[in-house]
Steps between C-alpha positions, in 0.01 A plus 500: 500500500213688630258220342648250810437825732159537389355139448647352779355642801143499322558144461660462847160721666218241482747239641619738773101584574426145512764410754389773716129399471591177573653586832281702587226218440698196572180298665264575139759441283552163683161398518457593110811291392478234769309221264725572242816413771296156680434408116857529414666404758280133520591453140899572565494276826866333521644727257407857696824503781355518855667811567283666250215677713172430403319726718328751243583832724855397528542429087285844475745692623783362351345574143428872665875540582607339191259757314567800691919425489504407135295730437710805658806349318311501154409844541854653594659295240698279748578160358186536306492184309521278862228741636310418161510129494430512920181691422416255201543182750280674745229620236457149347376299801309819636309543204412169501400474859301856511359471127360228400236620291409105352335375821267849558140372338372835468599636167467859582737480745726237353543802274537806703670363732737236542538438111622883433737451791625202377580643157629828643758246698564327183628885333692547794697178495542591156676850602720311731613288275621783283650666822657171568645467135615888493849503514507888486732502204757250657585132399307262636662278704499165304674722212789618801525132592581396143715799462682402829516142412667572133756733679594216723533247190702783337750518820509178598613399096751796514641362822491111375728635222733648709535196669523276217801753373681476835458117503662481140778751515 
C-alpha cells in the first residue's frame, strides 16, 4: 500500500539522522547520557551481566547502529515490525537518558528544550508502535498460531480415528 511506502521512511528518517549524528559525535553524546548510564547501572548492580559494557561511547554506538540499521530496514519495508520494536527499545532508554526535562530548574528551558523533545519522543514511540502492530493486511501471527494449532487438533483427531478403526476391525 503506498501509505507503508510513504510513512515509513519519514518515520524511519529522524532515527536514521540520529544514528548518524551519533557516530559522528560519539564523545558528546557520551558525555550527555553518561549520568544517566553510572545512575543506572549502580541501581541494577548484580542484576546488569558483566558482559554488558558500561563504557558510555561503546553503548553510544550501539544505539547509533541499532538506529541507523533499524532504521534503513523500516524505511525499505524489510521486516518492518522487528525494525519497529528495535527502534522503540532504543528510543525508550535514549529519551530518558538525553531528555530529562524534570531535573532542568530553569523553566524556559525545561520547556524549549528537553520537555518538547521528550514529548516529540513520546509521538514517535507512538508511530512505532503502530508500525510494529501493522500487519500490512496479513494475519497476525498469534491468529496463524491458533489457526496452525486447530489444524493440528483437526489431523491429529482424523488420524486417532483411523487408528481406533484399524484397532477394532
Amino acid at each position: 500500500m503506498i501509505l507503508r511506502r510513504v510513512a515509513r521512511p519519514l518515520l524511519a528518517a529522524i532515527f536514521i539522522s540520529g544514528g548518524i549524528g551519533a557516530l559522528k559525535d560519539t564523545q558528546g553524546h557520551a558525555k550527555a547520557v553518561e549520568p544517566f548510564l553510572t545512575e543506572s547501572f549502580d541501581k541494577l548492580e548484580g542484576v546488569v551481566p558483566e558482559s554488558v559494557p558500561r563504557d558510555p561511547a561503546t553503548l553510544v554506538r550501539i544505539d547509533a547502529a541499532v538506529k541507523v540499521g533499524a532504521g534503513v530496514a523500516l524505511a525499505a519495508g524489510k521486516a518492518p515490525r522487528l525494525a519497529s520494536m528495535l527502534l522503540l527499545g532504543s528510543l525508550v532508554p535514549t529519551t530518558l537518558a538525553a531528555h530529562r526535562f524534570w531535573e532542568i530548574k530553569e523553566p524556559a528551558e525545561r520547556q524549549q528544550q528537553q520537555q518538547i523533545q521528550f514529548i516529540k519522543n513520546a509521538g514517535l514511540a507512538g508511530g512505532l508502535l503502530l508500525a510494529a502492530a501493522d500487519t500490512a493486511g496479513k494475519p497476525s501471527l498469534g491468529w496463524r498460531a491458533k489457526r496452525a494449532a486447530a489444524k493440528t487438533e483437526k489431523r491429529a483427531e482424523k488420524l486417532a480415528k483411523k487408528a481406533e478403526k484399524a484397532i477394532t476391525k
